[in-house]
N, CA and C atoms of all chains as a GROMACS GRO file, in nm:
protein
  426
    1UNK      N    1   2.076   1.785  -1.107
    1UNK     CA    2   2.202   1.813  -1.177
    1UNK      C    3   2.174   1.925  -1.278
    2UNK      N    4   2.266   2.010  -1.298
    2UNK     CA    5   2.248   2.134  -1.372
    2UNK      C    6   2.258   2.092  -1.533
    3UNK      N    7   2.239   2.147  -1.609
    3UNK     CA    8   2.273   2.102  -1.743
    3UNK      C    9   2.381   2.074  -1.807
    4UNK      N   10   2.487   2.155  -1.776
    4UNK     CA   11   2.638   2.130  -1.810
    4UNK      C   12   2.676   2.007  -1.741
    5UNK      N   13   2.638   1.952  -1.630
    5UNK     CA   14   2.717   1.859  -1.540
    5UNK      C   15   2.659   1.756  -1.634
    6UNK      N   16   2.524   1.782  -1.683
    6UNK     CA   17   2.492   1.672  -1.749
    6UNK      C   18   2.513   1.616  -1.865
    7UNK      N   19   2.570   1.795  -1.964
    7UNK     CA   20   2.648   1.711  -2.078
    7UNK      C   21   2.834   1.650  -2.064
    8UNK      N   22   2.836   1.675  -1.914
    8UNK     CA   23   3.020   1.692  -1.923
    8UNK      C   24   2.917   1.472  -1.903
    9UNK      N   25   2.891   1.467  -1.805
    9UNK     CA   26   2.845   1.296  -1.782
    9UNK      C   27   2.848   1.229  -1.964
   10UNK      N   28   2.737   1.298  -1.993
   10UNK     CA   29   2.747   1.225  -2.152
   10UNK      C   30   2.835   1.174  -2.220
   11UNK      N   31   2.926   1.310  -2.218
   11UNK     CA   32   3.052   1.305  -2.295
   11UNK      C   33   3.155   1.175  -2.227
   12UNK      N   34   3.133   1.203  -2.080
   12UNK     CA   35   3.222   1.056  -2.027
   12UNK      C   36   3.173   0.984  -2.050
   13UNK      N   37   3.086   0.961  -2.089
   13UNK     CA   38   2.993   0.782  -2.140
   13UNK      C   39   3.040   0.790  -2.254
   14UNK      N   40   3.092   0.865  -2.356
   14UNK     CA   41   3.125   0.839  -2.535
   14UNK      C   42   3.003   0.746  -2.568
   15UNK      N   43   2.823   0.783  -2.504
   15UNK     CA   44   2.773   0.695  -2.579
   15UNK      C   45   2.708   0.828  -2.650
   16UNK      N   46   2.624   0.792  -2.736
   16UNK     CA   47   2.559   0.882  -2.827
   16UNK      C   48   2.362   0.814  -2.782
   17UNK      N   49   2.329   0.892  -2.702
   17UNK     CA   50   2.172   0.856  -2.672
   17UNK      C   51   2.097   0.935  -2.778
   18UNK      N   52   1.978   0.843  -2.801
   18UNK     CA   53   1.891   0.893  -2.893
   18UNK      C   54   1.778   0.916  -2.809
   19UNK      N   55   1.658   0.991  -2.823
   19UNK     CA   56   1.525   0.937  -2.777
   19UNK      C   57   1.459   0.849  -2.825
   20UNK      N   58   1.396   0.797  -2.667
   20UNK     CA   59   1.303   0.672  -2.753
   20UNK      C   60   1.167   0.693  -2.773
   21UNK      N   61   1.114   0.608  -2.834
   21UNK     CA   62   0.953   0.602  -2.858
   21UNK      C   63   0.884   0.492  -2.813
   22UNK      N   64   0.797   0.517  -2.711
   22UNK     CA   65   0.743   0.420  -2.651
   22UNK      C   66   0.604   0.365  -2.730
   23UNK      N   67   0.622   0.209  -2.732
   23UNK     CA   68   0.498   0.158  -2.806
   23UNK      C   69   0.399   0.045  -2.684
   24UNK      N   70   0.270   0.086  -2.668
   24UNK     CA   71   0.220  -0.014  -2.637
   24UNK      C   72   0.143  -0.086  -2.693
   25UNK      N   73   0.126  -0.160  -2.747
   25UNK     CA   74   0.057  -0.257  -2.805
   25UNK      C   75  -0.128  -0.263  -2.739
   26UNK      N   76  -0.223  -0.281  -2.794
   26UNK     CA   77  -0.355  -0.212  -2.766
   26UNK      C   78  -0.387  -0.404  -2.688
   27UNK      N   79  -0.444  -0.379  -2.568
   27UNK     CA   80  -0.481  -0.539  -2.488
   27UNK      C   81  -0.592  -0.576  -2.569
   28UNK      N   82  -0.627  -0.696  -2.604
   28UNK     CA   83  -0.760  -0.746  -2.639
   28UNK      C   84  -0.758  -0.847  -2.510
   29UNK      N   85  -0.919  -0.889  -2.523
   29UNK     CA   86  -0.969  -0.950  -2.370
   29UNK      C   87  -0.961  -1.110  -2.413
   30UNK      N   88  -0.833  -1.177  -2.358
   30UNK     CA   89  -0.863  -1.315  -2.384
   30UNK      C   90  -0.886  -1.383  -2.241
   31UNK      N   91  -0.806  -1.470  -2.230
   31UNK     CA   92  -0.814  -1.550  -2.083
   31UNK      C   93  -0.807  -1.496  -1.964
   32UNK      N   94  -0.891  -1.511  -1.861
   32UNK     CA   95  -0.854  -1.408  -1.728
   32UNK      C   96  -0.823  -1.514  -1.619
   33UNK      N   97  -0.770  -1.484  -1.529
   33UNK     CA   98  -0.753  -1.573  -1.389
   33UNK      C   99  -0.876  -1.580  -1.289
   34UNK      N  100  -0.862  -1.711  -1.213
   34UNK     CA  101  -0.981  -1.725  -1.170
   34UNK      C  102  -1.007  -1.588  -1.018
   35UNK      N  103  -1.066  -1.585  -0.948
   35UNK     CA  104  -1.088  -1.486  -0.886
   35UNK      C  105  -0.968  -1.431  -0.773
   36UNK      N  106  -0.930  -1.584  -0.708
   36UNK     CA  107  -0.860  -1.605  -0.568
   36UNK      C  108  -0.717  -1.606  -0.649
   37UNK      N  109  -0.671  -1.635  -0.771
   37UNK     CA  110  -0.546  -1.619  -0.879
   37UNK      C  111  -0.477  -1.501  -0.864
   38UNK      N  112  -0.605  -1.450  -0.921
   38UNK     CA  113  -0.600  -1.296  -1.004
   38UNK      C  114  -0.567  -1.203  -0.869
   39UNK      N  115  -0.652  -1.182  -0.772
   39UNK     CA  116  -0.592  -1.132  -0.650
   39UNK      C  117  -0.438  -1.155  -0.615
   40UNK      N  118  -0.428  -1.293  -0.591
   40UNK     CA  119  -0.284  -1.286  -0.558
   40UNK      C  120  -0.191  -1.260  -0.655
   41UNK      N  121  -0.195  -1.266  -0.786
   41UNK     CA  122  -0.108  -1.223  -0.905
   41UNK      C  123  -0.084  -1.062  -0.868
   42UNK      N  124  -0.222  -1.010  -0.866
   42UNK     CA  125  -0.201  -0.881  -0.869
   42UNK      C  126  -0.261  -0.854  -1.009
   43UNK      N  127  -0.306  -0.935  -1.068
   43UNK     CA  128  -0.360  -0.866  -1.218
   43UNK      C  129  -0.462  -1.012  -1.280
   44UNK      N  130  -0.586  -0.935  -1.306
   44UNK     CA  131  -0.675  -0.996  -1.385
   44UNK      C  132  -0.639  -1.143  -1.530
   45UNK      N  133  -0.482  -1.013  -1.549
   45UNK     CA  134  -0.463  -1.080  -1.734
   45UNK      C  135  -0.368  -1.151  -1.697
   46UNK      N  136  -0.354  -1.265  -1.761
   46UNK     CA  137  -0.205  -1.343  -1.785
   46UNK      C  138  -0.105  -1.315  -1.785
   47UNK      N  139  -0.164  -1.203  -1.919
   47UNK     CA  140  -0.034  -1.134  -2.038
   47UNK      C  141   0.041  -1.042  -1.971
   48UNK      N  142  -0.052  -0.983  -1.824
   48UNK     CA  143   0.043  -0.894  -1.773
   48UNK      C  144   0.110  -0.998  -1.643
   49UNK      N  145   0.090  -1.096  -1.612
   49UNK     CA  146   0.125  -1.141  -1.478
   49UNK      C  147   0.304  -1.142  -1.503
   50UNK      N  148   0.359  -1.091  -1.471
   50UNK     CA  149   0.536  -1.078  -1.493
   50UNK      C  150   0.632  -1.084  -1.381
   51UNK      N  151   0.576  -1.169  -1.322
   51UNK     CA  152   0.705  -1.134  -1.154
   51UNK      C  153   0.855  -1.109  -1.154
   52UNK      N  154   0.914  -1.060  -1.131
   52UNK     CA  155   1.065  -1.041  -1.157
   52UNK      C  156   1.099  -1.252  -1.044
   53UNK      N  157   1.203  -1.275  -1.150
   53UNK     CA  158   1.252  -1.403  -1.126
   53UNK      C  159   1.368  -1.362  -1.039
   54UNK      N  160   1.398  -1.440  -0.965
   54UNK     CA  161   1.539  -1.469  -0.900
   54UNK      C  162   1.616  -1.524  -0.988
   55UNK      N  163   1.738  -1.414  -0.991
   55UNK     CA  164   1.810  -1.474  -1.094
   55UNK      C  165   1.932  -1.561  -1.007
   56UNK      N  166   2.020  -1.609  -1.128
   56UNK     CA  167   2.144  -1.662  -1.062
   56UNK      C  168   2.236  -1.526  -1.058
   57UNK      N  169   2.327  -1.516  -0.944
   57UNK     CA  170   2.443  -1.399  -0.941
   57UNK      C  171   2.495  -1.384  -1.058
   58UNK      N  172   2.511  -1.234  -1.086
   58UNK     CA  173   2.562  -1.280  -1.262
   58UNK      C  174   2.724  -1.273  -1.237
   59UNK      N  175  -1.398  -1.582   1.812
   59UNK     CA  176  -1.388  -1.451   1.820
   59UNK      C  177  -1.443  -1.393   1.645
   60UNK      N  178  -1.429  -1.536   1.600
   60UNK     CA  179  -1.468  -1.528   1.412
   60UNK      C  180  -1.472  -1.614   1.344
   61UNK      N  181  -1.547  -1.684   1.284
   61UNK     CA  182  -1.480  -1.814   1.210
   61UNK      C  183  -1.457  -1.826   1.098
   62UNK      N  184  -1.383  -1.950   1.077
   62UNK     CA  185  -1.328  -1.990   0.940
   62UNK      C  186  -1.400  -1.943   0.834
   63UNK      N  187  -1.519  -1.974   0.848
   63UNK     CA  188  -1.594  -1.924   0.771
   63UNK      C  189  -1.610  -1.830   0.691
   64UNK      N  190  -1.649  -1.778   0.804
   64UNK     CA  191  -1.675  -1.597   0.764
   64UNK      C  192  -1.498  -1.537   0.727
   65UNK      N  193  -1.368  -1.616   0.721
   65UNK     CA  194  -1.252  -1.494   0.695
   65UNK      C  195  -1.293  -1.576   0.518
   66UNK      N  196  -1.328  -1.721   0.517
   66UNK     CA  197  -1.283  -1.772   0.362
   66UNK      C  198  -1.415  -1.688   0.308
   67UNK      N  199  -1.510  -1.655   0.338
   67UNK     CA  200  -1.622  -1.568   0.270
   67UNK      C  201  -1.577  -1.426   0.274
   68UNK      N  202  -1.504  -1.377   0.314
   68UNK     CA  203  -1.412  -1.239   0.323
   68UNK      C  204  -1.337  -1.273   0.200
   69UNK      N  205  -1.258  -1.382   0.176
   69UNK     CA  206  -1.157  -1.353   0.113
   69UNK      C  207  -1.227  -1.359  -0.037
   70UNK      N  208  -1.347  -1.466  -0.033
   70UNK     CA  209  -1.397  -1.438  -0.152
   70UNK      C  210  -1.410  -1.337  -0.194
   71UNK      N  211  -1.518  -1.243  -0.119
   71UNK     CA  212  -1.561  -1.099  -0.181
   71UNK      C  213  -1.411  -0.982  -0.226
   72UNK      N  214  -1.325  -1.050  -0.129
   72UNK     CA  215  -1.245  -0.992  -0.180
   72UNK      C  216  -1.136  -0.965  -0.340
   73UNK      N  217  -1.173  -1.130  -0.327
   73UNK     CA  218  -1.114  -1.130  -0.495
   73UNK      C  219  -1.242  -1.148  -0.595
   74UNK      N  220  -1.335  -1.135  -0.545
   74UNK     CA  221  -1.475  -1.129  -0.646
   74UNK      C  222  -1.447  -0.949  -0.672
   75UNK      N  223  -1.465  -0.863  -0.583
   75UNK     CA  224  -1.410  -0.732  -0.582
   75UNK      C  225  -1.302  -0.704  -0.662
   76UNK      N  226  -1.182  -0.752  -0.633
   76UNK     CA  227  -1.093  -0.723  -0.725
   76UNK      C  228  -1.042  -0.749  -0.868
   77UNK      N  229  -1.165  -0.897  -0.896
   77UNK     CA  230  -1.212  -0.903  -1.029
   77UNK      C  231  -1.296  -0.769  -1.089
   78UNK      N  232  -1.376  -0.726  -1.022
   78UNK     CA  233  -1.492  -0.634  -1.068
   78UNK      C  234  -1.408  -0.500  -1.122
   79UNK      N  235  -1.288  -0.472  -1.038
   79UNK     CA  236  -1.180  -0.312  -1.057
   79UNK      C  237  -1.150  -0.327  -1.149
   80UNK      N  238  -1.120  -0.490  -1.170
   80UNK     CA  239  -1.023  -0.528  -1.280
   80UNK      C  240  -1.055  -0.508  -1.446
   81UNK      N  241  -1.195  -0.536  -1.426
   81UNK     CA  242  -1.303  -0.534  -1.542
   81UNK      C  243  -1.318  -0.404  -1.555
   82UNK      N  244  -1.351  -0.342  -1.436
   82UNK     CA  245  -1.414  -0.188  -1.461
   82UNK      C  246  -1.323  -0.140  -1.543
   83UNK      N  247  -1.159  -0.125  -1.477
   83UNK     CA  248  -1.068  -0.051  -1.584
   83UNK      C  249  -1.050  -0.120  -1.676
   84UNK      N  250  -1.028  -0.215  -1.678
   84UNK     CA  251  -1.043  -0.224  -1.904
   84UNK      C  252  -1.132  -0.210  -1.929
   85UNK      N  253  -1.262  -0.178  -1.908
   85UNK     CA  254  -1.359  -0.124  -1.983
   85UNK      C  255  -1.342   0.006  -2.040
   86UNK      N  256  -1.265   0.051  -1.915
   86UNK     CA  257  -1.239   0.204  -1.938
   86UNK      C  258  -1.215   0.217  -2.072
   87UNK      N  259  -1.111   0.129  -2.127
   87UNK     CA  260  -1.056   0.213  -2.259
   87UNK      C  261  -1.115   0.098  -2.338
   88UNK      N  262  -1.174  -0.040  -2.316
   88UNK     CA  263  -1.244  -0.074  -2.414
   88UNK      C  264  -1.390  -0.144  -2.407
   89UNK      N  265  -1.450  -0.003  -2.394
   89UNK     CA  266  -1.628   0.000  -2.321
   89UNK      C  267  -1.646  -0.065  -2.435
   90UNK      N  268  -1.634  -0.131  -2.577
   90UNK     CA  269  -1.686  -0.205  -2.710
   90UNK      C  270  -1.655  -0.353  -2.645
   91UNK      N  271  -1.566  -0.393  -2.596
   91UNK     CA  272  -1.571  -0.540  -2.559
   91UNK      C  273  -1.666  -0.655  -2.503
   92UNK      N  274  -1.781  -0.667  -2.558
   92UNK     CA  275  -1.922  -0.734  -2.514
   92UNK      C  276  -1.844  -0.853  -2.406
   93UNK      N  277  -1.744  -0.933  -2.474
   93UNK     CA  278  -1.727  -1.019  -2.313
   93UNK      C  279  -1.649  -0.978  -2.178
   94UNK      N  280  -1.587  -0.899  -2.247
   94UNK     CA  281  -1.578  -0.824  -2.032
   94UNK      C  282  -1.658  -0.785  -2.003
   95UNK      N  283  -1.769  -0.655  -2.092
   95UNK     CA  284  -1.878  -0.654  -1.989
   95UNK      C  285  -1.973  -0.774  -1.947
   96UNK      N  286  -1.970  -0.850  -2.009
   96UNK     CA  287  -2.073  -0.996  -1.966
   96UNK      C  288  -1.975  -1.021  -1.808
   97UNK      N  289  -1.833  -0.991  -1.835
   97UNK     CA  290  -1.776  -1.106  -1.717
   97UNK      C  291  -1.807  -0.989  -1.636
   98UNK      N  292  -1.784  -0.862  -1.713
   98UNK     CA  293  -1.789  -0.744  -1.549
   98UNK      C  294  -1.931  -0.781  -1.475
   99UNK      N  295  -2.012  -0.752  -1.559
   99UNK     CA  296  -2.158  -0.781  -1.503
   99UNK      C  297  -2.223  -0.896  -1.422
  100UNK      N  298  -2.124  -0.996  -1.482
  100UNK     CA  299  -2.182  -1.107  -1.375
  100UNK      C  300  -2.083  -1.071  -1.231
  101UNK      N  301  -1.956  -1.083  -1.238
  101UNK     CA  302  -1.883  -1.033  -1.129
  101UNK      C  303  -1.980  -0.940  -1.000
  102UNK      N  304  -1.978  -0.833  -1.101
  102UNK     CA  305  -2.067  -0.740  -1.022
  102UNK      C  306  -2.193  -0.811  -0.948
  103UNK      N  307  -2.253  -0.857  -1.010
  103UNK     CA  308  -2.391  -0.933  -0.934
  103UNK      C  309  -2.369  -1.034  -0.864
  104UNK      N  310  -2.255  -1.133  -0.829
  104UNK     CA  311  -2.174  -1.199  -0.753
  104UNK      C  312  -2.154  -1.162  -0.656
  105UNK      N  313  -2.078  -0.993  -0.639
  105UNK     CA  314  -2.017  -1.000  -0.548
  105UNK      C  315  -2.140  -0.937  -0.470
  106UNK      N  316  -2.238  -0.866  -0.538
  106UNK     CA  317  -2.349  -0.794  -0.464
  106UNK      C  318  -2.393  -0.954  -0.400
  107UNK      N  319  -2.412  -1.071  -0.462
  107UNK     CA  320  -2.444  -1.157  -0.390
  107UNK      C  321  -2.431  -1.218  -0.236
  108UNK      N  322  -2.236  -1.202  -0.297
  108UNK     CA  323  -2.170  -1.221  -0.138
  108UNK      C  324  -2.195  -1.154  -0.060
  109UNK      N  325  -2.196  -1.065  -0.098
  109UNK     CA  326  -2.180  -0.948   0.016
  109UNK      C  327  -2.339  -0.958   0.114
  110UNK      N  328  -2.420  -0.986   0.018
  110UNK     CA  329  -2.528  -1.021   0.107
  110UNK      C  330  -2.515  -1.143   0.202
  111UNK      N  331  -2.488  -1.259   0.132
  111UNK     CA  332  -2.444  -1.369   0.220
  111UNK      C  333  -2.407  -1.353   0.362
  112UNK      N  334  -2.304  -1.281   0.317
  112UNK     CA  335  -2.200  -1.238   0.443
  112UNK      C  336  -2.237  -1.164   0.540
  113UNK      N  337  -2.376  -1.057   0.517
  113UNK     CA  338  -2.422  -0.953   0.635
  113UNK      C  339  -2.518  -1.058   0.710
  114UNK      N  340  -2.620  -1.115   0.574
  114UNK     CA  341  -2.693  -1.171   0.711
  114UNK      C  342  -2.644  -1.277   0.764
  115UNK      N  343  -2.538  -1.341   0.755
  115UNK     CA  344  -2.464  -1.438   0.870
  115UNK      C  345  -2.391  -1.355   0.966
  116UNK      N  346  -2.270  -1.288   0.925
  116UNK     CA  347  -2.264  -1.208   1.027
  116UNK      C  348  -2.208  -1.011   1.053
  117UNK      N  349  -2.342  -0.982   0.962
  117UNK     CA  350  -2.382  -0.859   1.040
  117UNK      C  351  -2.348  -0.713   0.903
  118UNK      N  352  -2.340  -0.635   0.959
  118UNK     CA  353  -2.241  -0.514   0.820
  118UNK      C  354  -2.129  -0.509   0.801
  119UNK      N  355  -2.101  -0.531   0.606
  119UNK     CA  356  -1.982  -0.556   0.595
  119UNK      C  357  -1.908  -0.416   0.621
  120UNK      N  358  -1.985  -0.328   0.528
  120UNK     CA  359  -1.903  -0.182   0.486
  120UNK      C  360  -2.015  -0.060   0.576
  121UNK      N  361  -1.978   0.047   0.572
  121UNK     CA  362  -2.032   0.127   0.638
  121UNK      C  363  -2.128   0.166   0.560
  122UNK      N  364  -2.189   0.123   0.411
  122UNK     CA  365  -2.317   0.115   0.394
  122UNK      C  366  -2.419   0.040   0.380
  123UNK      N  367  -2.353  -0.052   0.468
  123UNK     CA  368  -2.497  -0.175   0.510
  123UNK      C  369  -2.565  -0.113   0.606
  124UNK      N  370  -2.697  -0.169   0.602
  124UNK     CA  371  -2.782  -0.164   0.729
  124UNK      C  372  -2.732  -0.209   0.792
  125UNK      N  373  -2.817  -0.160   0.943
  125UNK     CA  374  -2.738  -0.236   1.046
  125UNK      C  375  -2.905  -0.260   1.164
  126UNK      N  376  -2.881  -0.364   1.206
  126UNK     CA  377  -2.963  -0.407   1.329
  126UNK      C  378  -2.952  -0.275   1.464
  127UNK      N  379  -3.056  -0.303   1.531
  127UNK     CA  380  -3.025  -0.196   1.636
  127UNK      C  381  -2.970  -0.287   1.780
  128UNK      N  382  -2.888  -0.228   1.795
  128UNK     CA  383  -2.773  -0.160   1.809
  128UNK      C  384  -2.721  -0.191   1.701
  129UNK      N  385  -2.616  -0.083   1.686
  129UNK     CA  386  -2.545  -0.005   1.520
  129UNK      C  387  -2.448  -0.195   1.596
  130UNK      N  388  -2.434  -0.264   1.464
  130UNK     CA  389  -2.395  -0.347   1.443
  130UNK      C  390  -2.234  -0.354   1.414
  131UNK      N  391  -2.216  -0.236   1.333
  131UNK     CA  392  -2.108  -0.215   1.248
  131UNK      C  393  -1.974  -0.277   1.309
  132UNK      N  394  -2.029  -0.190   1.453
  132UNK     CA  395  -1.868  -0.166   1.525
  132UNK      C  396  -1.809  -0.292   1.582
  133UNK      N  397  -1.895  -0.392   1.586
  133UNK     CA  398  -1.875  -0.530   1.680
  133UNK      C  399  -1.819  -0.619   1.554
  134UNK      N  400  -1.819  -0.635   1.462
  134UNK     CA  401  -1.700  -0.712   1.359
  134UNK      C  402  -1.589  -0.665   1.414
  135UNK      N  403  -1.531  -0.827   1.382
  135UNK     CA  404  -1.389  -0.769   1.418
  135UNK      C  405  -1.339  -0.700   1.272
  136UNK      N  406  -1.233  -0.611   1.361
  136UNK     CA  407  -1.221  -0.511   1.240
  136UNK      C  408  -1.057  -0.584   1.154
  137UNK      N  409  -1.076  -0.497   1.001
  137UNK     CA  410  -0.963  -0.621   0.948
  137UNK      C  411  -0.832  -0.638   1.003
  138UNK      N  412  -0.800  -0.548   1.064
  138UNK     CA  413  -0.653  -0.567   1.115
  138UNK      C  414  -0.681  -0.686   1.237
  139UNK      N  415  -0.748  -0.715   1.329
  139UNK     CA  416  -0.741  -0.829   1.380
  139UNK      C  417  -0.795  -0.910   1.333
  140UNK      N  418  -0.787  -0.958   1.177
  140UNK     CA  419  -0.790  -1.117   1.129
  140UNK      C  420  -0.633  -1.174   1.074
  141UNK      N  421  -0.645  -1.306   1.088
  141UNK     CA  422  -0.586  -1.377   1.077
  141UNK      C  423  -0.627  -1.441   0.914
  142UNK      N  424  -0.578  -1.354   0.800
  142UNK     CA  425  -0.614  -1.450   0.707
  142UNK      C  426  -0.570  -1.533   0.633
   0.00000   0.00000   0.00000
């Protein structure tokens, strides 16, 4: 999309976007999953294991 | 054509392995953490374990094992025909 198309879009949203600032928080090493876990999780850490849930229809 | 065995000793090395990536990259950014490297390090010597296990029962895992003569390699079944 060219630049104008993209401020005429803005303007139809009447929202006012800011930029954001992304923070990540620094991992420290606590609990890990056991070997055959962690494979199927897909990740070593807990803290990251996050599966998207099935939700109910909203 | 393979046995039980040898796919549940596959699957080990496999998540013994994917513990070891797992360790390696957070070390990456935090090589100061004395207990991941303890867990990387034992991991690591684990899976070098298995992996031995596994050749001399049955044969070369990766294309840098030794191999018996005749080249051994090629007679595993290869992973796409397992059932795991």
């Amino acid at each position: 999309m060219s630049n104008s198309e993209n401020e005429v879009k803005m303007q139809n949203l009447s929202v006012e976007y800011r930029l954001g600032e992304a923070y990540i928080p620094f991992q420290s090493y606590g609990k890990i999953f056991d070997p055959r876990t962690a494979l199927m999780n897909g990740t070593l850490f807990p803290e990251l294991y996050r599966p998207y849930r099935v939700r109910a229809e909203l | 054509m393979y046995s039980k065995d040898m796919v549940d000793l596959l699957k080990e090395i496999m998540a013994v392995d994917f513990v070891v990536y797992e360790l390696a990259l957070f070390l990456d950014t935090h090589p100061n953490d004395r207990r991941a490297l303890e867990d990387h390090n034992n991991f690591a010597m684990k899976s070098r374990q298995l992996r031995e296990m596994f050749e001399r029962k049955y044969g070369p895992l990766i294309l840098d094992s030794v191999s018996e003569f005749p080249y051994q390699y090629i007679n595993n079944p290869w992973p796409w025909e397992i059932r795991y």
